[in-house]
C-alpha positions in Angstrom: -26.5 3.6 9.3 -23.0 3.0 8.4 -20.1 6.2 8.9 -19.0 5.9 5.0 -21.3 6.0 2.1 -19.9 4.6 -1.1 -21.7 6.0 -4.4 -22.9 3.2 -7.0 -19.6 3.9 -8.9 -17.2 3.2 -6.0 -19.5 0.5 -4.7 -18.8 -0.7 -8.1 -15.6 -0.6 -8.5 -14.6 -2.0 -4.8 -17.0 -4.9 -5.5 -14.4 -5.3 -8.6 -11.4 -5.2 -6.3 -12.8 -8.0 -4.4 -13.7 -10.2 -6.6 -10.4 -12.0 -6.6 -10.2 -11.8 -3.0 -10.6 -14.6 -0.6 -12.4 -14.5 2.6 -10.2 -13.5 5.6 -12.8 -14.0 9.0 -15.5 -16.9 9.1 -18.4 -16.5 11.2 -19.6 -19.8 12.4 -22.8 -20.7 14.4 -22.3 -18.5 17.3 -23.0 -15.7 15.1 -21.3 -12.1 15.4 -19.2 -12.6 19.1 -16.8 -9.7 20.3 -13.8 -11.7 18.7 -14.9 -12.1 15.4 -15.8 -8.4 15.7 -12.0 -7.8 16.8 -10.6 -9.8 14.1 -12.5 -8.5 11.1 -11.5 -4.5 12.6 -7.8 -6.2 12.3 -8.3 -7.5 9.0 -9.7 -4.0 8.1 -6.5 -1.6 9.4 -4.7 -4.3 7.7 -6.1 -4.3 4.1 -8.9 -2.3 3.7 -11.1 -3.9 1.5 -12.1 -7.5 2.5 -14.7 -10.6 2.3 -16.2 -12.0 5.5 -17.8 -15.7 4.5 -20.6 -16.3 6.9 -22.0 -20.4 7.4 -25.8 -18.9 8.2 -28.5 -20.5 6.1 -30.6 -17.2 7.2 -30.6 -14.3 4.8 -31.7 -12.0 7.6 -29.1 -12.8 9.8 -26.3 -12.1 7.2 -27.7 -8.9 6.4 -28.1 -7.8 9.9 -24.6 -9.1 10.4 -23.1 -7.0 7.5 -25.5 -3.9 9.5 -23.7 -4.5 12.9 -20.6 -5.1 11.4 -20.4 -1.9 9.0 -22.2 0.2 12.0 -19.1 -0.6 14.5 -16.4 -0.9 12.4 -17.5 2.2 10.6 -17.0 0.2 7.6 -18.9 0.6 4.4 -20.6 -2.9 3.4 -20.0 -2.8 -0.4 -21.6 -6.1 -0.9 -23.5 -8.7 0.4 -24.0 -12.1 -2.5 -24.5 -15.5 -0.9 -22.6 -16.3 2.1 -19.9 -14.1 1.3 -20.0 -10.6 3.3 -17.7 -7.4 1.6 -16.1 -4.5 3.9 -14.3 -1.6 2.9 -13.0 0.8 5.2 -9.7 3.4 4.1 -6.7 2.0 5.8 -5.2 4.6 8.1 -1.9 6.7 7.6 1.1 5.2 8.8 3.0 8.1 11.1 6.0 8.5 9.6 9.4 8.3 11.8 11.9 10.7 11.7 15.2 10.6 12.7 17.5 13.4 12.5 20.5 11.1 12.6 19.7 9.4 9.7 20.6 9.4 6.3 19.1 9.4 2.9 18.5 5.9 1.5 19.6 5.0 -1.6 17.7 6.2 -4.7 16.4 4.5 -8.3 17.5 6.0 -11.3 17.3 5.7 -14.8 19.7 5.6 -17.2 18.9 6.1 -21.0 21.8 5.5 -23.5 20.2 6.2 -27.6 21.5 4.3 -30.3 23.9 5.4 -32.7 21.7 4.8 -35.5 18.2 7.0 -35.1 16.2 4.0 -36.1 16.1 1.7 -32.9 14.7 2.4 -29.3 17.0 3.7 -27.1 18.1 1.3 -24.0 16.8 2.0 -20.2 18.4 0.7 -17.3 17.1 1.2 -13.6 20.0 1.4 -11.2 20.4 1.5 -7.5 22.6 4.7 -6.7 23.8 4.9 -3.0 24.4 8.2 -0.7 28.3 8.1 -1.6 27.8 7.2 -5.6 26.9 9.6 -8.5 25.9 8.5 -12.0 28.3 11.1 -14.8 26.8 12.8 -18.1 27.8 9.2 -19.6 25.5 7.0 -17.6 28.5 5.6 -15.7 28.2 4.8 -11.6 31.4 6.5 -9.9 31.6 7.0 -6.2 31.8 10.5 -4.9 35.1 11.9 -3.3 35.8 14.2 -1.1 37.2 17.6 -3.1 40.8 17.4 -3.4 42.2 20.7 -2.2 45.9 22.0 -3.4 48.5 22.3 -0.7 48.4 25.8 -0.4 45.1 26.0 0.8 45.7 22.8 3.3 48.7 24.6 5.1 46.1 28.3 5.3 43.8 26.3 7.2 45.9 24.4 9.7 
């Protein structure tokens, strides 16, 4: 009995994801062997929802093959027509790095100028804004300064 049970309308819609796919690990004649087992578990961290094409003329053999493989991959077999085997298994959560030393990247934003006239769409632009820029009330990119501070204050502090 495989870990994850799909219901009929994920099966479904999986089974619609894959259609376009194409199969990542061939099993030959020597069957299900440790490696293919390996190979189709790295195919699975890797995209999570993938075929398996299997060269057995035996219909009970590919089904007990999609069994063994959904058992110990903890995969849920979404479909099994012809030849072509279908897996799905979530892909795991990346662990995020962090580093204190590090800065922010730099950021998308949209900029939206109307038109004069109230008739036409108004233009969007998507810019790249980096940690030292800053975009001004009129949509313009101007690198950030350092605040200017009078002389008076300069000469307090020293």
């Amino acid at each position: 009995m495989p870990a994850i049970e799909l219901t009929p309308a994920q099966r479904k819609e999986k089974r619609g994801e894959a259609h376009h796919l194409d199969p990542v690990v061939m099993i030959g004649a020597d069957g299900l062997t440790p490696a293919i087992v390996k190979e189709t578990d790295a195919a699975l961290k890797a995209h999570g929802l993938i075929k398996v094409r299997m060269f057995s003329d035996d219909r009970t053999t590919r089904e007990a093959a999609l069994a063994q493989l959904s058992d110990e991959l903890n995969a849920a077999p979404v479909q099994h027509i012809g030849k072509l085997l279908v897996l799905w298994r979530p892909l795991p959560r990346k662990a995020a790095v962090e580093r204190e030393d590090r800065k922010p990247g730099p950021r998308t934003v949209k900029i939206v100028s109307f038109s004069k006239s109230g008739t036409h769409r108004p233009t969007v632009k998507k810019v790249k804004v980096f940690g030292n820029e800053r975009v001004t009330a009129g949509g313009q990119i101007k690198r950030a300064k350092s605040r200017t501070t009078s002389v008076k204050k300069k000469a307090q502090q020293d």
